[in-house]
C-alpha positions, 0 to 999 in steps of 0.5 A, spaced: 769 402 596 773 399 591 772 400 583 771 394 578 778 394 577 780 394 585 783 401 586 780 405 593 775 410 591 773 411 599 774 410 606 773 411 612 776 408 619 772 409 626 778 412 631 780 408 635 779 402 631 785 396 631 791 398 626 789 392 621 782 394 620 783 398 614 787 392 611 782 386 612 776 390 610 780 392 603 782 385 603 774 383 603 772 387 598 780 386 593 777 378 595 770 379 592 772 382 586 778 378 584 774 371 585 767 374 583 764 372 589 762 375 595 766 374 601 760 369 605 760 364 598 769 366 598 769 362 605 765 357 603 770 356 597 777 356 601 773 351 607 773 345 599 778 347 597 783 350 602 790 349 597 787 353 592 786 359 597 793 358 599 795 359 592 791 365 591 793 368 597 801 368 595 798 370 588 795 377 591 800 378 595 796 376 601 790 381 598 784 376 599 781 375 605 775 369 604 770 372 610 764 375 609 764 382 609 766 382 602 760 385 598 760 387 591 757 392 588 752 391 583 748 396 578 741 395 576 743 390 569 747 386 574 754 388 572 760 388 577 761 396 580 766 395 585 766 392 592 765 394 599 769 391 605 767 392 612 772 389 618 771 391 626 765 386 629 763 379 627 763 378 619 756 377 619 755 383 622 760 386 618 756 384 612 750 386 614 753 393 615 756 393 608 749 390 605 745 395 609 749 401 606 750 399 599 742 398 598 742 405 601 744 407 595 740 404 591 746 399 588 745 391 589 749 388 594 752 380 592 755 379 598 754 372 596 
């Protein structure tokens, strides 16, 4: 989990798990917080407009990755708390694992 201003605050990487996990799951979460936008809608954004997601990948140092997955956190006025970023199966199934996780909690997820 990512703060509002994209520091980690938690992790957890399953043994066992491929070398880039960590870095992808983070990228999800750093993408939504820095666009405002879940990884899901992110992905939909770079399918338009694929010049632009290349710019934002050269101006975060390759930080963003515009793939569900990405979640953000909200509280119960609505405003952004930090990004959850899950890597490791399909991103639908990495979302829905976010989404599940962050409701636990009894935050909102806009994964968007």
């Amino acid at each position: 989990m990512l703060d509002p201003g994209g520091h980690l605050l938690a992790f957890k990487r399953e043994d066992g798990s491929g070398i880039l996990r960590p870095q992808i799951a983070q990228a999800k979460a750093w993408g939504a917080l820095g666009m405002g936008l879940g990884g899901r809608a992110l992905a939909g954004c770079a399918v338009e407009a694929p010049a632009f997601f290349s710019a934002l990948t050269d101006i975060s140092d390759g930080r963003i990755a515009p793939v569900a997955g990405g979640v953000l956190v909200r509280d119960g006025d609505g405003h952004v708390i930090g990004a959850v970023g899950i890597s490791g199966d399909h991103p639908d199934n990495d979302e829905a694992c976010a989404v599940y996780g962050i409701e636990r909690t009894g935050l909102i997820a806009d994964g968007g």
